[in-house]
LUMDO-190458 format. One record per residue (C-alpha): residue number from 1; residue in one letter; chain; x negated, z, y. Coordinates in Angstrom, 2 decimals, decimal comma. Example, Ala and Ser with C-alpha at 12.3 -4.5 7.8 and 13.67 -1.06 7.14 Angstrom:
REM residues 2
R / 1 / A / A / -12,30 / 7,80 / -4,50
R / 2 / S / A / -13,67 / 7,14 / -1,06
This chain:
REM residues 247
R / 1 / X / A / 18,85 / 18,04 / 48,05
R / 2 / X / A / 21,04 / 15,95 / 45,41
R / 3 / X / A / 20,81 / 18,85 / 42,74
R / 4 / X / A / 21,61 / 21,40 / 45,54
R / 5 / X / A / 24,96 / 19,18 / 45,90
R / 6 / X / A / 25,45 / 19,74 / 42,34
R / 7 / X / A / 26,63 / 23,14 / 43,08
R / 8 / X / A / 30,89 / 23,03 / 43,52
R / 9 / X / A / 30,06 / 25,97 / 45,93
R / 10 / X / A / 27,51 / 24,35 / 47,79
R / 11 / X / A / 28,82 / 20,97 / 47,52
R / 12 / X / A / 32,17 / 22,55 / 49,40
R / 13 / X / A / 30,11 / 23,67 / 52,20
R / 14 / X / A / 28,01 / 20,70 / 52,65
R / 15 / X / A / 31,57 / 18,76 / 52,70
R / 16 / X / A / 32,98 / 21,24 / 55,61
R / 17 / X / A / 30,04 / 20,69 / 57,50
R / 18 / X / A / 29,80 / 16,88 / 57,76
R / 19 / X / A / 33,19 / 15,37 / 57,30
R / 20 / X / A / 33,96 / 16,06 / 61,17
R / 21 / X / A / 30,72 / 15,14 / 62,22
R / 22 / X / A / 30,54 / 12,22 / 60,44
R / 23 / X / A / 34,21 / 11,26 / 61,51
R / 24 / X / A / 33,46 / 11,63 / 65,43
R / 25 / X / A / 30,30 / 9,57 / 65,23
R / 26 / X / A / 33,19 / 7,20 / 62,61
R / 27 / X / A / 35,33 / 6,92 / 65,94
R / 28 / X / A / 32,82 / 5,83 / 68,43
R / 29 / X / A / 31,58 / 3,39 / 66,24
R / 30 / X / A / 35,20 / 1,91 / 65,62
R / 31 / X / A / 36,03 / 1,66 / 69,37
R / 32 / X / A / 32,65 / 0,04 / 70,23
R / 33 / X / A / 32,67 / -2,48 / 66,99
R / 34 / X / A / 36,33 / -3,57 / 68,31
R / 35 / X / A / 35,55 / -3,14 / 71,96
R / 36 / X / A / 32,41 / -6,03 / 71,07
R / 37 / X / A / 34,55 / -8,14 / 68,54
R / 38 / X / A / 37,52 / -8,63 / 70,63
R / 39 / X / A / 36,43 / -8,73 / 73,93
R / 40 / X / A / 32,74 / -9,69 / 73,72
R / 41 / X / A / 31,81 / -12,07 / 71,25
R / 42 / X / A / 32,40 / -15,32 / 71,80
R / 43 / X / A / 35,45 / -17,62 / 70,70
R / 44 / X / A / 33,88 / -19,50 / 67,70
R / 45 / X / A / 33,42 / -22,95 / 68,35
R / 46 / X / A / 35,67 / -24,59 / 65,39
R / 47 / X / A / 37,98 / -21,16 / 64,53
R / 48 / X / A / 38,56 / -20,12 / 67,98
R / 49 / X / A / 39,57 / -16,67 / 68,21
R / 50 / X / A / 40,95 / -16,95 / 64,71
R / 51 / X / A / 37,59 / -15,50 / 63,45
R / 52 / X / A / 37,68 / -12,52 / 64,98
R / 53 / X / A / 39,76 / -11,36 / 61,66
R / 54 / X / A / 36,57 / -11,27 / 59,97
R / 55 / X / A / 35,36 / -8,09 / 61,79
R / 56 / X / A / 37,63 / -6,04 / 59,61
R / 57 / X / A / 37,74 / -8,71 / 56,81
R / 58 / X / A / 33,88 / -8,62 / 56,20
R / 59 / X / A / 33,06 / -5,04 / 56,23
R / 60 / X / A / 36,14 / -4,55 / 54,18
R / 61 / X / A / 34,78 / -6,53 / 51,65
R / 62 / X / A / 31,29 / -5,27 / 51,66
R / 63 / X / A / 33,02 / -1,80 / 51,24
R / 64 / X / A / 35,21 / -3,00 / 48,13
R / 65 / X / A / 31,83 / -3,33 / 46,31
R / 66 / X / A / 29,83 / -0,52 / 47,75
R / 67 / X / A / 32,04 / 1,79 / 47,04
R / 68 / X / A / 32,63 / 0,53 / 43,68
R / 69 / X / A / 28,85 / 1,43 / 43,04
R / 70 / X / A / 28,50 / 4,31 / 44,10
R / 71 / X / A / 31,84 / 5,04 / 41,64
R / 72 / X / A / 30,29 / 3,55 / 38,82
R / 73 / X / A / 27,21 / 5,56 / 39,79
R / 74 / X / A / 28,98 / 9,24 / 39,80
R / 75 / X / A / 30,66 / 8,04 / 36,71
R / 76 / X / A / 27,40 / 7,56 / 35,36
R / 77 / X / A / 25,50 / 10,89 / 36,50
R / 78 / X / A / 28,92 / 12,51 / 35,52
R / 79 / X / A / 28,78 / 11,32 / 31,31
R / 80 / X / A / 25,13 / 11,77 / 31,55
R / 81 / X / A / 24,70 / 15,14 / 33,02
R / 82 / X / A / 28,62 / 16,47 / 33,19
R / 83 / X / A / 28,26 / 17,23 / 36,82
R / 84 / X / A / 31,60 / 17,97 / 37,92
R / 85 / X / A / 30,80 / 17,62 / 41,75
R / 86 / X / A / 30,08 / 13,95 / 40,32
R / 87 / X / A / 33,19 / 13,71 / 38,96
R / 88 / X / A / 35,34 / 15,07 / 41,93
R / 89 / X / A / 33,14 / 12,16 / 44,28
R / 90 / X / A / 34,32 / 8,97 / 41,75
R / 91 / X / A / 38,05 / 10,44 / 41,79
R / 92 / X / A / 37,60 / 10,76 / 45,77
R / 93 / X / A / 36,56 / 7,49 / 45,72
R / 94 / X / A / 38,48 / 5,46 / 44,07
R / 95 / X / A / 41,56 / 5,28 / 46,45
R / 96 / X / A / 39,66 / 4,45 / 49,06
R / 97 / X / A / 37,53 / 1,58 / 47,75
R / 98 / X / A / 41,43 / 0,21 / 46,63
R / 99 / X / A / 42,67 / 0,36 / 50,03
R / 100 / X / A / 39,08 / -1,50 / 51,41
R / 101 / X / A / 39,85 / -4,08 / 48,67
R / 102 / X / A / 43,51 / -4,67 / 49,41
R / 103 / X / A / 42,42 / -4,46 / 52,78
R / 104 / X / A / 39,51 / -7,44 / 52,04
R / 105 / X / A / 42,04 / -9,70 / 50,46
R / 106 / X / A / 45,16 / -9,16 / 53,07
R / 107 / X / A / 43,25 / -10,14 / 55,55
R / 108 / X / A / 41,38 / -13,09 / 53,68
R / 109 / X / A / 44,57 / -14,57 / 53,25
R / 110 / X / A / 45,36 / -14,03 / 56,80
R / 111 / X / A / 42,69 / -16,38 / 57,93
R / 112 / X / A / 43,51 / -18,53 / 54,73
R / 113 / X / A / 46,25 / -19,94 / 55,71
R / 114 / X / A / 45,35 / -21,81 / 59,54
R / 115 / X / A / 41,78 / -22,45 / 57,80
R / 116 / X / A / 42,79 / -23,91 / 54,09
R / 117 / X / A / 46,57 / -24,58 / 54,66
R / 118 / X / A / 47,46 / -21,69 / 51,64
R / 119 / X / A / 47,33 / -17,87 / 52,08
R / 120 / X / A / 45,79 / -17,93 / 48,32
R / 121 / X / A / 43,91 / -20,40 / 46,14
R / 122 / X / A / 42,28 / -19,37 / 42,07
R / 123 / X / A / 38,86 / -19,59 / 44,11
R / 124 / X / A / 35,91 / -17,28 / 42,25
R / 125 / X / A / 34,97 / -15,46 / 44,95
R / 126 / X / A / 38,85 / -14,54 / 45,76
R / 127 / X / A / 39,98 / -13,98 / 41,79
R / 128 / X / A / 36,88 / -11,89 / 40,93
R / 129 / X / A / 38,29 / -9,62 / 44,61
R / 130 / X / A / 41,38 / -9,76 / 43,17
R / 131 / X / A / 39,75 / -8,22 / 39,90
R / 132 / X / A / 37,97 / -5,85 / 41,39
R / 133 / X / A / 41,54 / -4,07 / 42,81
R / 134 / X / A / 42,74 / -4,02 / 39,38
R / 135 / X / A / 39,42 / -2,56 / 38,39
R / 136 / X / A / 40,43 / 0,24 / 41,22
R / 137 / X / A / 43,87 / 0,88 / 40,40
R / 138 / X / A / 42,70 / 0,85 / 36,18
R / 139 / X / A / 40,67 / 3,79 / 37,27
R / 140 / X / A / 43,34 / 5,20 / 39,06
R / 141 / X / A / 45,65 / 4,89 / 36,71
R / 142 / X / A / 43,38 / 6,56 / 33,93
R / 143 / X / A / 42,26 / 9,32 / 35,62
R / 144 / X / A / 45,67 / 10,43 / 36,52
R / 145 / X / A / 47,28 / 9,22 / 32,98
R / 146 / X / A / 44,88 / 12,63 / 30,87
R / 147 / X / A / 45,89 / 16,03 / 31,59
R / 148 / X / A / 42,70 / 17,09 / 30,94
R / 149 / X / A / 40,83 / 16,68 / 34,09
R / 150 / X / A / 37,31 / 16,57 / 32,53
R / 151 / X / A / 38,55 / 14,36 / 30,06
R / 152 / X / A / 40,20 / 11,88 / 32,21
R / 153 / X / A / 37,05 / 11,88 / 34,36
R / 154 / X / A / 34,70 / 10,75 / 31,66
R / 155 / X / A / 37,34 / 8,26 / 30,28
R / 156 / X / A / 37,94 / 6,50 / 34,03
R / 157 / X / A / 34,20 / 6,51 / 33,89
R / 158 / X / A / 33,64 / 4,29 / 31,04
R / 159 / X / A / 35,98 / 2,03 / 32,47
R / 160 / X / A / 34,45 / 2,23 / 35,96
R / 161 / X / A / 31,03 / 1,51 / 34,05
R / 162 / X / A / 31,97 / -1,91 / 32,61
R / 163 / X / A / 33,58 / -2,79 / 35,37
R / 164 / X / A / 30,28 / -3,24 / 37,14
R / 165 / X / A / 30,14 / -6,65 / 35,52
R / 166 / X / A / 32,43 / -7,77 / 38,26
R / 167 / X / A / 30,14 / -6,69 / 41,09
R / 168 / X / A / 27,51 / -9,29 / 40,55
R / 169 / X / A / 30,37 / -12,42 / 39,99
R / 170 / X / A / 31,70 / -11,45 / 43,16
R / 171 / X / A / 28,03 / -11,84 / 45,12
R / 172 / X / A / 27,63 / -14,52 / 43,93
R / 173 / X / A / 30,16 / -16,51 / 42,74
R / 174 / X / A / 29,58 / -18,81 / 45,97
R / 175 / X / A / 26,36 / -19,78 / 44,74
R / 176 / X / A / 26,94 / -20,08 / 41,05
R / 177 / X / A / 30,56 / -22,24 / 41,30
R / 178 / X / A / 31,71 / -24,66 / 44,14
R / 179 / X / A / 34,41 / -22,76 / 46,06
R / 180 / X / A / 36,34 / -22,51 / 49,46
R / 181 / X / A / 34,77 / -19,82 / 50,50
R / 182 / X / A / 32,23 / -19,83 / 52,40
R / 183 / X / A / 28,62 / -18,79 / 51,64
R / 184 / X / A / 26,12 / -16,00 / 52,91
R / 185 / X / A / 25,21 / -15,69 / 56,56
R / 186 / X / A / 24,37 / -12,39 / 56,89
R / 187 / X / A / 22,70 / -11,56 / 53,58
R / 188 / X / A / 21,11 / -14,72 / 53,18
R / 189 / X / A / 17,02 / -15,29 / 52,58
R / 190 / X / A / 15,58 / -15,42 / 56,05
R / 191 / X / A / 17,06 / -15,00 / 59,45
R / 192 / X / A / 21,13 / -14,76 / 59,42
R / 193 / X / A / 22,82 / -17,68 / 60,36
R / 194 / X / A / 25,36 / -15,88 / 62,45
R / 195 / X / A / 25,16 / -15,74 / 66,06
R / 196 / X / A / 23,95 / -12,36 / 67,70
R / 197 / X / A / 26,67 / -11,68 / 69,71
R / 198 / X / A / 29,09 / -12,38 / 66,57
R / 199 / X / A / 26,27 / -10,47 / 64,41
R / 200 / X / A / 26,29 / -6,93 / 66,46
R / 201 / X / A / 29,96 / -6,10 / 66,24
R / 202 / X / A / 30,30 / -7,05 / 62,61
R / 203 / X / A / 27,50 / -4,89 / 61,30
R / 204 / X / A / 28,98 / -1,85 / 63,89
R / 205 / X / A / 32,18 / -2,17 / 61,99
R / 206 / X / A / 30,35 / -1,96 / 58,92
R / 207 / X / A / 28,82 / 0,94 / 59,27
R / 208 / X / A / 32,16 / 2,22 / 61,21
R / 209 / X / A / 33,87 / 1,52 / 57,85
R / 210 / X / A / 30,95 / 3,05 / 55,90
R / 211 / X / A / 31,30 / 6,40 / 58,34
R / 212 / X / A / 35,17 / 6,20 / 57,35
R / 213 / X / A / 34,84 / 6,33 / 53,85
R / 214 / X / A / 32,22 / 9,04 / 53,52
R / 215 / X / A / 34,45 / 10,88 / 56,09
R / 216 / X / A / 37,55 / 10,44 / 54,16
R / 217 / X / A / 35,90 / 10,55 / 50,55
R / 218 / X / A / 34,12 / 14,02 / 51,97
R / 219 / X / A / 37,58 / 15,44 / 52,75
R / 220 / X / A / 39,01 / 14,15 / 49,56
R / 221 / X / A / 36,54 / 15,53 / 47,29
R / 222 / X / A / 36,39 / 19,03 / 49,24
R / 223 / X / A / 40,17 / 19,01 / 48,13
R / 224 / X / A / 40,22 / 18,11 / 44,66
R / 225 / X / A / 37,44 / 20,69 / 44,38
R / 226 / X / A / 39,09 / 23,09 / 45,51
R / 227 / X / A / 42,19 / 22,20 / 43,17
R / 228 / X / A / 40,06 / 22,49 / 39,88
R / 229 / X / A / 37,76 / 25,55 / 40,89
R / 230 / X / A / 40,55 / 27,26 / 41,50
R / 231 / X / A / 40,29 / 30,17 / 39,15
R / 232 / X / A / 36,54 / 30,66 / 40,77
R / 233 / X / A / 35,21 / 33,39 / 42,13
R / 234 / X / A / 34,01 / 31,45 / 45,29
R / 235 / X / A / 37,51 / 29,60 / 46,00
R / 236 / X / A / 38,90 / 33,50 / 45,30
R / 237 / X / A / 36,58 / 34,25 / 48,35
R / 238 / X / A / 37,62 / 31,68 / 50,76
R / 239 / X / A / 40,99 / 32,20 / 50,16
R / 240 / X / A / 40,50 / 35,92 / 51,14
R / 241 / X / A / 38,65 / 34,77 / 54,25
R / 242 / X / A / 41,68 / 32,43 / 55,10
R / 243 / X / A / 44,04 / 35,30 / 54,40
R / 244 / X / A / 45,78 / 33,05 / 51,69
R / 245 / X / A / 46,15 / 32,23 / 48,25
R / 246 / X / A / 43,78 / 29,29 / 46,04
R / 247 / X / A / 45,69 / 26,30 / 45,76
């Protein structure tokens, strides 16, 4: 299946197929993880309702890093084997894992401030977020900075590549230094220490933000695709079919 994707052609059509499937089922997730976080779960017993942030803050931040891998990753097969699909998936990517990351620390510093008095402290967990959206934007920056597309792709890959460092620090930076923030409850040996009712919307927002970003990312990719196969035979075709002209 993976080296059918390989395929620009095939890759397109897979893209077409799934982005608005996997969008709908995106939506429904979205309204039922809010519907449960907002109105269901409980008010936390020391926070109050001031927790409730952490529906969007959480998954956010568990996006910032899995998306980050599975950049790294098509950077990776992209040097290795100079799959160009590969390539087209890490540029895709990257935007979106910015926005999850900007996303994870806006709203971190929301709760901050009733919870620690400060919207920002230098704590490890938060400074190793923060360079993880530099990481991002580095990327970003990169890619677009090369004229040559295949060029910029393997350069933003080398970068993406040692970036990975910063993926491990930020797991578990709460373990290895004493910080404000708080420590695993989800992903923690043994049974989480998070109440079900607070448990069941979080990880439907997670995969609601996971749905998102293979939605979007999908979309993105089928775009950029299109952009750089341009002078193809294939994209000649499906302009023809559209009754228009490549982009």
């Amino acid at each position: 299946m993976m080296v059918h994707l390989a395929s620009p052609r095939e890759f397109y059509a897979f893209s077409l197929r799934w982005s608005r499937r996997i969008g709908a089922v995106t939506a429904l997730l979205l309204f039922v993880g809010l519907y449960l976080g907002l109105f269901v779960a409980p008010p936390d017993y020391q926070q109050g309702d001031s927790y409730r942030i952490m529906f969007v803050h959480v998954p956010s931040a568990w996006m910032s890093l899995f998306i980050y891998s599975i950049l790294a990753g098509a950077g990776a097969v992209a040097l290795i084997w100079r799959v160009k699909v590969a390539e087209v998936v890490a540029a895709a990517s990257a935007p979106i894992g910015a926005a999850f990351t900007a996303l994870a620390l806006a709203t971190g510093s929301i709760w901050g401030k009733p919870m620690w008095g400060t919207f920002w402290v230098w704590d490890a967990r938060l400074t190793s977020e923060l360079v993880l959206l530099f990481l991002y934007l580095g990327y970003i920056a990169l890619d677009a900075a090369i004229e040559d597309r295949r060029t910029a792709s393997r350069a933003a890959a080398i970068l993406a590549l040692v970036g990975v460092v910063d993926l491990p620090i930020i797991h578990y930076s709460v373990e290895w230094w004493n910080t404000l923030h708080q420590g695993p409850t989800v992903t923690k040996l043994g049974a989480p220490s998070i109440h079900p009712s607070m448990l069941a919307p979080l990880l439907v927002m997670a995969l609601a933000f996971t749905g998102y970003y293979l939605a979007l990312m999908l979309v993105r990719a089928r775009c950029e695709l299109l952009v750089r196969e341009r002078g193809s035979a294939w994209v000649q075709e499906i302009a023809a079919a559209d009754g228009g002209t490549p982009p």
